[in-house]
C-alpha positions as CSV (number, residue, x, y, z in Angstrom):
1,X,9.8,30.1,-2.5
2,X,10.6,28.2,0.5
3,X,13.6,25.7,-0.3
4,X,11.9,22.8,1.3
5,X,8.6,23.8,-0.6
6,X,10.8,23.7,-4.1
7,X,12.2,20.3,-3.0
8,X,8.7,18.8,-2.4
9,X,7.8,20.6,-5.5
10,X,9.9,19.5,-8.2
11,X,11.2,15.7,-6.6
12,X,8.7,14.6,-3.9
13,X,5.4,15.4,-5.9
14,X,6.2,13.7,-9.2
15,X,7.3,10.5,-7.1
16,X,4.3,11.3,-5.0
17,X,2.0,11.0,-8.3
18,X,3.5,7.5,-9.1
19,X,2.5,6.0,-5.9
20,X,-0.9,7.5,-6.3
21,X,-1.1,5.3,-9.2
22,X,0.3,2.9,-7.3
23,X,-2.7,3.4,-4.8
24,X,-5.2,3.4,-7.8
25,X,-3.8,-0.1,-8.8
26,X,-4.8,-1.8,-6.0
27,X,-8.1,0.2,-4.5
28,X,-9.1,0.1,-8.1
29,X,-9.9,-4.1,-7.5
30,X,-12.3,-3.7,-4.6
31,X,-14.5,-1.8,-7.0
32,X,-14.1,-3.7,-10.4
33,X,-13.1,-7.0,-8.5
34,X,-16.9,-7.9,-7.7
35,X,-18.0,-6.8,-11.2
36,X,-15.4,-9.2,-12.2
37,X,-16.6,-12.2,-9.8
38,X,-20.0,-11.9,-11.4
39,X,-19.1,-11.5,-15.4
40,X,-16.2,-14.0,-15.8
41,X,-18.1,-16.6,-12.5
42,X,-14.5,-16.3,-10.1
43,X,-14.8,-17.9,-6.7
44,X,-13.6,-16.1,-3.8
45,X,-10.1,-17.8,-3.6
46,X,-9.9,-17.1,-7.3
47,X,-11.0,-13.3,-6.8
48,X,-8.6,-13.2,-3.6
49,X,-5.7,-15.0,-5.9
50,X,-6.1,-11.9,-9.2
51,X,-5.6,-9.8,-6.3
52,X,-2.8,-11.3,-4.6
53,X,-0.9,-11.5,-8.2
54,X,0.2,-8.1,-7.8
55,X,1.4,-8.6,-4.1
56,X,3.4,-11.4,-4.8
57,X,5.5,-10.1,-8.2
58,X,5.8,-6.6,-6.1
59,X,7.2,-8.8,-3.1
60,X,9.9,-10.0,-5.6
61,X,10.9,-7.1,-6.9
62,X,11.6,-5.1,-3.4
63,X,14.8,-6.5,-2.7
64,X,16.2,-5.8,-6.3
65,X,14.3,-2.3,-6.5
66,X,16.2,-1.5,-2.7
67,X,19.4,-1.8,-4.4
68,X,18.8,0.0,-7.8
69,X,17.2,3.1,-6.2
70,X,20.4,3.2,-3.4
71,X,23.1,2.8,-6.6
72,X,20.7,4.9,-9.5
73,X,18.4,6.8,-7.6
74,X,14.6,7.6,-7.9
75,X,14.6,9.5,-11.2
76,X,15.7,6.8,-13.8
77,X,14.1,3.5,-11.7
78,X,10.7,5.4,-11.8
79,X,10.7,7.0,-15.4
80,X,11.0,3.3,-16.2
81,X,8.6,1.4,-13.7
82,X,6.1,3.9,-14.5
83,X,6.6,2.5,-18.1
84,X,6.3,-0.9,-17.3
85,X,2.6,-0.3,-15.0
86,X,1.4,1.2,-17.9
87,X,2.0,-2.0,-20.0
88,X,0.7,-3.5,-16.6
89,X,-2.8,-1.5,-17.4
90,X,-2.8,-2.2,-20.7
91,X,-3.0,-6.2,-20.4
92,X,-5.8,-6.2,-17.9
93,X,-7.6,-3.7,-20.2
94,X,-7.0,-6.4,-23.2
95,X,-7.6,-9.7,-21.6
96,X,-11.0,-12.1,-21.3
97,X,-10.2,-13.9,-18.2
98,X,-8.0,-15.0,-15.1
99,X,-5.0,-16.1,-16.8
100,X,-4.7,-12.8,-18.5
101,X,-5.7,-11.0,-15.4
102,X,-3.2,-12.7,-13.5
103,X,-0.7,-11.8,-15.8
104,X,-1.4,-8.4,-15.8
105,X,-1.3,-8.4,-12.0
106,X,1.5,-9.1,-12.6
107,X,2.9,-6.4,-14.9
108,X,1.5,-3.9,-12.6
109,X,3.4,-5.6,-9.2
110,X,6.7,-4.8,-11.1
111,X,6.0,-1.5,-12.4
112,X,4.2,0.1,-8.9
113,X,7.1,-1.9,-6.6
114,X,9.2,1.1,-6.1
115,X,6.5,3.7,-5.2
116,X,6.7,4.1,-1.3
117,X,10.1,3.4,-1.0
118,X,11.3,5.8,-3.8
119,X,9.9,8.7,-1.9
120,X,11.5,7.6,1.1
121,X,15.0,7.5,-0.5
122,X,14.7,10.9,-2.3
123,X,13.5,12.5,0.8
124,X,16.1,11.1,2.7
125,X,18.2,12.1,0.5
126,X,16.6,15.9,0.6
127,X,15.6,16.0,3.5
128,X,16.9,16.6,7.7
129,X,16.0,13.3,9.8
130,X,13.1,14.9,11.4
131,X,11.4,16.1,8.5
132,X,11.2,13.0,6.5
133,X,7.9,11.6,8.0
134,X,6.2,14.3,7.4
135,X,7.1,15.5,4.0
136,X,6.7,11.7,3.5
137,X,3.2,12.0,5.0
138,X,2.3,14.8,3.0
139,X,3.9,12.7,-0.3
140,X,1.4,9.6,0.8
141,X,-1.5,11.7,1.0
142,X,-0.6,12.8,-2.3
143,X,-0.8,9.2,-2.8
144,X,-3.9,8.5,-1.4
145,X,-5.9,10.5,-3.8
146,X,-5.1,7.3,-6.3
147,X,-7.5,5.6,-3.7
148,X,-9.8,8.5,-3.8
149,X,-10.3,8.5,-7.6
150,X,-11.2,5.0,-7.9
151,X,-13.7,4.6,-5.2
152,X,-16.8,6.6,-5.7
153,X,-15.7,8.5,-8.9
154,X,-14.5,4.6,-10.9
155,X,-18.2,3.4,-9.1
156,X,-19.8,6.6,-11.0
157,X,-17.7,5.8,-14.8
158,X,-18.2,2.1,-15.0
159,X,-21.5,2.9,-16.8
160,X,-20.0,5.2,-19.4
161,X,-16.5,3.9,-19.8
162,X,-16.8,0.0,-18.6
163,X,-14.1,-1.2,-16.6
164,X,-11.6,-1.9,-19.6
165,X,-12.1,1.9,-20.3
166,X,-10.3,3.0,-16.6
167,X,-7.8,0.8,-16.7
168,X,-6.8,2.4,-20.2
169,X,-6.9,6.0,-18.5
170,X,-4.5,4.5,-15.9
171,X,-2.1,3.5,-18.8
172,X,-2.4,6.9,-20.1
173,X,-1.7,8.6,-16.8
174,X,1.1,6.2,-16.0
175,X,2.9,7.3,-19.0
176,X,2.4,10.9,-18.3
177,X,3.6,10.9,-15.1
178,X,6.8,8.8,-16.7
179,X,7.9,12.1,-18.2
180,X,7.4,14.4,-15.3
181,X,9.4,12.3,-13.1
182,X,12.5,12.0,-15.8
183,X,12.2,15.9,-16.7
184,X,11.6,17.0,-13.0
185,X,13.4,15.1,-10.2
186,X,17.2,15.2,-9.3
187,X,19.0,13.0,-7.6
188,X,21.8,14.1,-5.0
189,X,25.0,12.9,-6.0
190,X,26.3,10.6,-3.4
191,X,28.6,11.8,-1.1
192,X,31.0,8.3,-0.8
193,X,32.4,6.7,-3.8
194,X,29.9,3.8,-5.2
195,X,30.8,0.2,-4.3
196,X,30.6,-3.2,-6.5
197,X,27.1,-4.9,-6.8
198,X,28.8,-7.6,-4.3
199,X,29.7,-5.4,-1.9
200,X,26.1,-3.8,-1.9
201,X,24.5,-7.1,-1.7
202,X,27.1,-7.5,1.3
203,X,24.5,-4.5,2.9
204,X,21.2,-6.1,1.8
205,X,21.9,-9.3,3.7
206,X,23.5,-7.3,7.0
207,X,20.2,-5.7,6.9
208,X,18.3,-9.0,6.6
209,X,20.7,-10.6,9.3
210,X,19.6,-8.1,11.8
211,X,18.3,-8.7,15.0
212,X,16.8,-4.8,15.6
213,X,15.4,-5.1,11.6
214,X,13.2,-8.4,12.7
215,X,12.3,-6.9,16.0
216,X,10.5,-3.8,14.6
217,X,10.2,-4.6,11.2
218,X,7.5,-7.1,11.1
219,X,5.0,-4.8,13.2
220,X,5.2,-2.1,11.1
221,X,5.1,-4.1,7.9
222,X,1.3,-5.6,9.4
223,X,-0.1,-1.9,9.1
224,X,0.4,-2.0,5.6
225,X,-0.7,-5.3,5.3
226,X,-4.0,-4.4,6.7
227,X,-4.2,-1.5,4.9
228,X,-3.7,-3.7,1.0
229,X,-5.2,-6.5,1.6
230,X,-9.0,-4.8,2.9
231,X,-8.5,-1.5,0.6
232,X,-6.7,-3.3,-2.1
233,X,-10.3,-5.9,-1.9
234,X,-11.8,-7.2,1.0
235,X,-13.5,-4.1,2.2
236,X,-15.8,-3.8,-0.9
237,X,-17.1,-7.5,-0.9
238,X,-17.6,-7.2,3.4
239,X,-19.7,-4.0,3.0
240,X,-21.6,-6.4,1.0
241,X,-22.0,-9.5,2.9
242,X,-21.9,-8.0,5.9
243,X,-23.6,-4.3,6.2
244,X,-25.8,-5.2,2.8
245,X,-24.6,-2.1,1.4
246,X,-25.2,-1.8,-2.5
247,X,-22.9,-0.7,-4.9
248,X,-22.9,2.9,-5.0
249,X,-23.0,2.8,-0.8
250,X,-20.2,0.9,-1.3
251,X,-18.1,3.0,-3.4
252,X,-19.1,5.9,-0.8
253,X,-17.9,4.1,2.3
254,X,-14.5,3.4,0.3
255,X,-14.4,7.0,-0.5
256,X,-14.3,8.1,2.8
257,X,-11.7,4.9,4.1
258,X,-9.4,6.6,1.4
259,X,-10.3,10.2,2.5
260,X,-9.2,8.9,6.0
261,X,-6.1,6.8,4.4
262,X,-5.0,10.7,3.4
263,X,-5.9,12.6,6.3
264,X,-4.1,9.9,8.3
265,X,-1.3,9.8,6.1
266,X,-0.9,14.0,6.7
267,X,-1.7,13.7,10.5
268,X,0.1,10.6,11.6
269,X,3.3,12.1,9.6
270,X,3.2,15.7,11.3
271,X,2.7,13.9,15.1
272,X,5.4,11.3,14.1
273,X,7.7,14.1,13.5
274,X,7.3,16.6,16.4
275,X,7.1,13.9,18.5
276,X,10.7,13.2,17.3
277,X,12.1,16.6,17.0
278,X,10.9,16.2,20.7
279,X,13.1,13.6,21.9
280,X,11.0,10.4,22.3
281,X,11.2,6.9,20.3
282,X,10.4,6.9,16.6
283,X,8.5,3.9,17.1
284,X,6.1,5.6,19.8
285,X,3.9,6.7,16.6
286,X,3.7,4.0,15.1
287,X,2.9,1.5,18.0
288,X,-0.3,4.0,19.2
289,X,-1.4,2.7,15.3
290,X,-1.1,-0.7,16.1
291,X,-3.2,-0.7,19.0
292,X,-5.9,1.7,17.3
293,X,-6.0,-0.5,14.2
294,X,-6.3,-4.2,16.4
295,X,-9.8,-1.8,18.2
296,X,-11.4,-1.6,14.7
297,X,-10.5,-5.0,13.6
298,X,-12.2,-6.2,16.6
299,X,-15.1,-4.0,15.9
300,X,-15.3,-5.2,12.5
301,X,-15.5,-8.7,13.5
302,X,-18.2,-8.4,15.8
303,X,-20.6,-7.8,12.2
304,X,-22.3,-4.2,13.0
305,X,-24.5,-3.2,10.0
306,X,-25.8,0.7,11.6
307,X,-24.6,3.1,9.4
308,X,-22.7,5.0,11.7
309,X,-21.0,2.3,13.2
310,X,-19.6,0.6,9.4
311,X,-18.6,3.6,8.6
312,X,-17.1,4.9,12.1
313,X,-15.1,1.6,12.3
314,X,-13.6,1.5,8.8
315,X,-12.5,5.0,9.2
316,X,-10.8,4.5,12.1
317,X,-9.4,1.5,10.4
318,X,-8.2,3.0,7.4
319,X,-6.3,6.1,9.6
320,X,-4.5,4.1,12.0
321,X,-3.3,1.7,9.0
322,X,-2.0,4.6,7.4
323,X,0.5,5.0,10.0
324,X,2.8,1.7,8.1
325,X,5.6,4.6,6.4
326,X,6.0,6.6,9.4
327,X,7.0,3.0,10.7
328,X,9.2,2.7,8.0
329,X,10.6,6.0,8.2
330,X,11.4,5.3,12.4
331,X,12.8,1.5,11.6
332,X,15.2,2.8,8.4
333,X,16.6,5.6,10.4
334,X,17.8,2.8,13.0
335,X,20.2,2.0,9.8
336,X,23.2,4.6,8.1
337,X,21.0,7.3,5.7
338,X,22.7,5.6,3.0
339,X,20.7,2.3,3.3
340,X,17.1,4.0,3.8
341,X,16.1,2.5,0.4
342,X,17.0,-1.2,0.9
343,X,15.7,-1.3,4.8
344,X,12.0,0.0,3.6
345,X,12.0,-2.7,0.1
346,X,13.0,-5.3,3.3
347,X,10.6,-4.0,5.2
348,X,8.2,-3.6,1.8
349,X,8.7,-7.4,1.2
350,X,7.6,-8.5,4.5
351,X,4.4,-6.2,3.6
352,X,4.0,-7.4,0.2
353,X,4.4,-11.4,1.1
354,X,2.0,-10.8,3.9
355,X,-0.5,-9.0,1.9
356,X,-0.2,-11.7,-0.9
357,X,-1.0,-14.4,1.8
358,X,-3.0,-13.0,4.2
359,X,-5.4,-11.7,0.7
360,X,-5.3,-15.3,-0.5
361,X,-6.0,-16.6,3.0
362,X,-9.8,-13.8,3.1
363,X,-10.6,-15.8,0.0
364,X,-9.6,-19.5,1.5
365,X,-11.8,-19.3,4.5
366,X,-14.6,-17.3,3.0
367,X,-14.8,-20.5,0.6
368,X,-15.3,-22.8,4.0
369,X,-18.7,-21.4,4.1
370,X,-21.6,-22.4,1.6
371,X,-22.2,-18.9,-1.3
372,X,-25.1,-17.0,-0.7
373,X,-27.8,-17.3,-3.4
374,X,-27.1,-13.3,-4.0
375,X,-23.5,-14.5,-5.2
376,X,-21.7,-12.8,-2.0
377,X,-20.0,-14.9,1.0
378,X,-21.4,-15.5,4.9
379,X,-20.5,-12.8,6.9
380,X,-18.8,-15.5,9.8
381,X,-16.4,-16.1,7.3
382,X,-15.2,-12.4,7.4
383,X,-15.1,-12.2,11.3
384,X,-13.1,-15.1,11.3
385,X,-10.6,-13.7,8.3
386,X,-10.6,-10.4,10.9
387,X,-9.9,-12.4,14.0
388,X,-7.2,-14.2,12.4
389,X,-5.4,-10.6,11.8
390,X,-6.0,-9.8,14.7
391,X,-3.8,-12.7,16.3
392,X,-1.2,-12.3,14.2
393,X,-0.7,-8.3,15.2
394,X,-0.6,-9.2,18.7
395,X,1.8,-12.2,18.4
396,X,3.9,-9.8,16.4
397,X,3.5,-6.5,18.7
398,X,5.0,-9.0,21.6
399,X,8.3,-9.2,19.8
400,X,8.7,-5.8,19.8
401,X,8.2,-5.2,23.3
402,X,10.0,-8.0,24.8
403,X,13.6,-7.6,25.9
């Protein structure tokens, strides 16, 4: 076997399988977040808040979560956080309303905070320079069947098993996936001798006090942001309002956004790394995504409801948003190999305070405009939601090109 092939094998594909839960976690909401809305009478800002829950305790955790994966590695921080989503998965299965919800947001925010950014460390860790991006595309296509599985197939169970019933197979699954991580993955013992918790913190805030981290950093952390705040809800409730797609047309159009999400993640990962094995900028990759994602936002927002053109745009959508850990991969090797974890939780936290704002900010201005009688919102309160992404990538794509 191939050494790189056992490497991926036996440490990438086990952390790979966490994140896909990871993925589940938050797809799983713009499927069961509607059923919600109706049974248990949320508002939008309410719907957009359960949501957000998650963001916001996986926002905390990043900066702590850099630092333990950097000192312990990925092996014993994800045996245990795969632990604690499964308790995340078991409270929302239990509860009868927001404040348990919330709660079990929560949970799951703590236990799925690592995901991304422990496959970055272990494969930098594995790995040469120019083949982290894509083993770590190939790792978040892995991922992106979590999105997969609770799209169409989640739409197709929620007749036999409810939605209580998945989120008790995601509990189960988390704790499986606990043990393969603990039995399988190694970490590489690190080369310099380990320094006090002070002096580590001493890193995290050079990071943070960087002028090349808040140059680049933000951009690519809007990719993601995109990406978890329309997959993670929004999408489901706009091909709703806006193309008057049912539920099971729903489910499909999310089904392919995720299939694209994976091919994406593979593509975008392979051309990020041969196009820097060939001598140009990292973050030539990851800026072509910015501009292709900004062209299907502004499709989006100009409402089409044919078929071809929903589905067309949210692709698109869904692949050049994909493109967020290549930019993570081309920012954290702008820092010593050493540091990869805590650049990508900074990075992560920019992502996850901006999802948690920018999904609570959908549900604000959808709530400007009057509820249709149907129970769903007015579609100019989506366009205006997508415009006001739109602005904010393009006041942040400026900072990176200026001089």
């Amino acid at each position: 076997m191939n050494p790189a092939t056992g490497l991926f094998l036996t440490v990438t594909l086990p952390l790979a399988a966490l994140n896909a839960i990871n993925q589940a976690s938050r797809t799983v909401m713009a499927i069961i977040g509607p059923v919600l809305a109706v049974e248990f009478s949320l508002s939008a800002s309410e719907l957009g808040l359960l949501a957000a829950c998650m963001f916001a305790s996986y926002a905390v955790a990043q900066l702590p979560v850099g630092i333990a994966l950097d000192m312990l590695g990925p092996r014993r921080v994800q045996a245990a956080f795969s632990l604690v989503a499964a308790a995340g998965f078991t409270v929302f299965a239990l509860s009868d309303g927001l404040p348990g919800f919330a709660l079990a947001r929560v949970i799951l925010g703590v236990g799925v905070s690592a995901g991304l950014i422990a496959i970055l460390k272990a494969n930098t860790q594995w790995f040469a320079p120019a083949q982290v991006a894509g083993m770590t595309g190939i790792a978040m296509a892995v991922g992106a069947m979590g999105s997969v599985l609770t799209t169409a197939p989640v739409e197709a169970a929620l007749p036999m098993l409810g939605w209580r019933g998945v989120f008790w197979l995601l509990a189960g699954l988390s704790v499986v996936v606990a043990v393969w991580i603990f039995v399988s993955v190694r970490d590489k013992p690190a080369r310099a001798a380990r320094r006090a918790l002070k002096a580590e913190l001493a890193v995290m805030g050079a990071i943070l006090g960087s002028r090349r981290f808040w140059r680049y950093g933000p951009a690519v952390a809007m990719l993601s942001i995109l990406n978890f705040t329309y997959l993670g809800l929004w999408a489901g409730p706009w091909l709703r309002d806006v193309a008057g797609y049912d539920g099971p047309a729903r489910a499909n159009t999310l089904l392919l956004y995720t299939l694209a999400m994976l091919a994406g993640s593979i593509t975008i990962g392979q051309v990020a790394s041969r196009v820097q094995a060939r001598g140009y900028p990292a973050m030539l990759v990851p800026a072509l995504c910015i501009a292709g994602l900004v062209a299907a936002e502004i499709g989006l927002a100009l409402q089409p409801t044919g078929a071809t053109a929903v589905t067309v745009l949210w692709v698109a959508f869904a692949f050049f948003a994909s493109g967020g850990p290549s930019g993570y991969v081309a920012v954290g090797q702008m820092f010593p190999p050493e540091q990869m974890g805590r650049v990508s939780t900074a990075i992560n936290t920019l992502t996850l305070s901006g999802a948690f704002l920018l999904q609570s900010a959908i549900g604000a201005i959808l709530d400007l405009w009057p509820r249709a009688a149907a129970g769903g919102w007015d579609a100019r309160g989506y366009s205006a939601a997508l415009a006001l992404s739109v602005v904010m990538q393009v006041l942040i794509a400026l900072r990176v090109t200026r001089k």
